[in-house]
C-alpha positions in Angstrom: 0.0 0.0 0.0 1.1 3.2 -1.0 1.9 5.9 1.8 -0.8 8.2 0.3 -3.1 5.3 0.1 -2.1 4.6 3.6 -2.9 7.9 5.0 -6.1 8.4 3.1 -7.5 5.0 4.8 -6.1 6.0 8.1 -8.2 9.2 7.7 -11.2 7.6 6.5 -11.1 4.6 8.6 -9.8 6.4 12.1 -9.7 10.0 11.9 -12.8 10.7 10.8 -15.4 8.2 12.8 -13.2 9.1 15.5 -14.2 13.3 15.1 -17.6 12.4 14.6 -17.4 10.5 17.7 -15.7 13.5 19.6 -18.2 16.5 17.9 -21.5 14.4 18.8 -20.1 14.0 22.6 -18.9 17.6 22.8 -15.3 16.6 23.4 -14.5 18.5 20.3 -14.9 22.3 19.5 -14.2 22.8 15.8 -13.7 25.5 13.4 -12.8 25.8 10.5 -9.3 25.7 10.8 -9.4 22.8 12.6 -11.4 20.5 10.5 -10.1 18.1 8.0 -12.3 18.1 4.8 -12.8 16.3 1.2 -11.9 18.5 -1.3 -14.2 18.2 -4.2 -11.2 16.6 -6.4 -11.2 13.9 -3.3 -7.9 14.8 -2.1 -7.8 15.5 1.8 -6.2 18.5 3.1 -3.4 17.5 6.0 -3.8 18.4 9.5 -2.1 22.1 9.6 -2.8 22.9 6.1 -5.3 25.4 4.9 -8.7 23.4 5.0 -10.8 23.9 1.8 -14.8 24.3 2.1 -16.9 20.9 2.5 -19.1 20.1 -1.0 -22.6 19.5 0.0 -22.7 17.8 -3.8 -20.0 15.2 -3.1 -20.2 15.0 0.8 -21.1 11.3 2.4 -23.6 11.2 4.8 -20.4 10.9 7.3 -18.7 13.8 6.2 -21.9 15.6 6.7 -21.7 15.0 10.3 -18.7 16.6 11.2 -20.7 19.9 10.5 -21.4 22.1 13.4 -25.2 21.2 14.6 -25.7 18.1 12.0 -25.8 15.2 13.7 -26.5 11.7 12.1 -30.4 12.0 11.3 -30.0 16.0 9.3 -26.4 14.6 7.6 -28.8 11.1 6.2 -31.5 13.9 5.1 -29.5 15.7 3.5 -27.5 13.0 1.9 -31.3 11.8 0.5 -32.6 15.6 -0.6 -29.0 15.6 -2.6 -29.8 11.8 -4.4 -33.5 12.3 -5.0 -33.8 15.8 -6.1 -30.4 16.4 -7.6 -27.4 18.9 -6.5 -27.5 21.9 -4.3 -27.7 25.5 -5.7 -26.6 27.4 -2.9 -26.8 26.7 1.0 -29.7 28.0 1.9 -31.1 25.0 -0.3 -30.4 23.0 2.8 -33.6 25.5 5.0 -36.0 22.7 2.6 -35.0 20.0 4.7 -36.7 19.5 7.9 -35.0 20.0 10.8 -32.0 22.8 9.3 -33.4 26.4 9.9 -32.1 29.6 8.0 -29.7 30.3 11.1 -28.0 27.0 10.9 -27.7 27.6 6.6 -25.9 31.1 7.7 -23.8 28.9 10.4 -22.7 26.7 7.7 -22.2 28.8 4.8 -18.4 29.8 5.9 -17.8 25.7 6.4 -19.3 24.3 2.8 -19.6 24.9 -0.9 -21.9 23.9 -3.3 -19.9 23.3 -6.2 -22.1 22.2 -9.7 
């Protein structure tokens, strides 16, 4: 296995169930500085680096968690809204889905991207 192989299943495998597991137990206070994201190209920015924004368009349902106030259920709504009525416009698409308000859109739009 290569080393870049390595350390993308390291992140995917460890890393990020493990911040999930932190964020939904408020061990973890994020920003976005902090937070290692997908880019949309796949490639993962290291810890230290300059994070890019999370896609809503290519984002698993898991990646969607590690979002300030979107837990499990709103990440698997999301994920849903995105398959069955095709990709996000802007951010504020996400104030359709039940349970994410206007103020929680306005929390996220620093953190995400909605890339076509």
């Amino acid at each position: 296995m290569a080393r870049e192989e390595l350390l993308a299943w390291m992140l995917a495998v460890v890393l990020l169930p493990a911040l999930a597991l932190a964020w939904r137990t408020g061990t973890l206070r994020a920003s976005a500085e902090v937070l290692v994201w997908t880019s949309t190209t796949g490639a993962t920015t290291p810890l230290g680096a300059s994070p890019t924004r999370l896609d809503l368009n290519r984002a698993s349902a898991q990646q969607l968690e590690l979002l300030p106030g979107i837990g499990p259920s709103r990440a698997q709504r999301i994920f849903e809204r995105r398959t069955l009525q095709g990709p996000f416009k802007s951010v504020y698409d996400l104030t359709a889905i039940r349970g994410i308000s206007r103020r929680l859109a306005e929390k996220l739009e620093p953190l995400v991207t909605v890339d076509p």
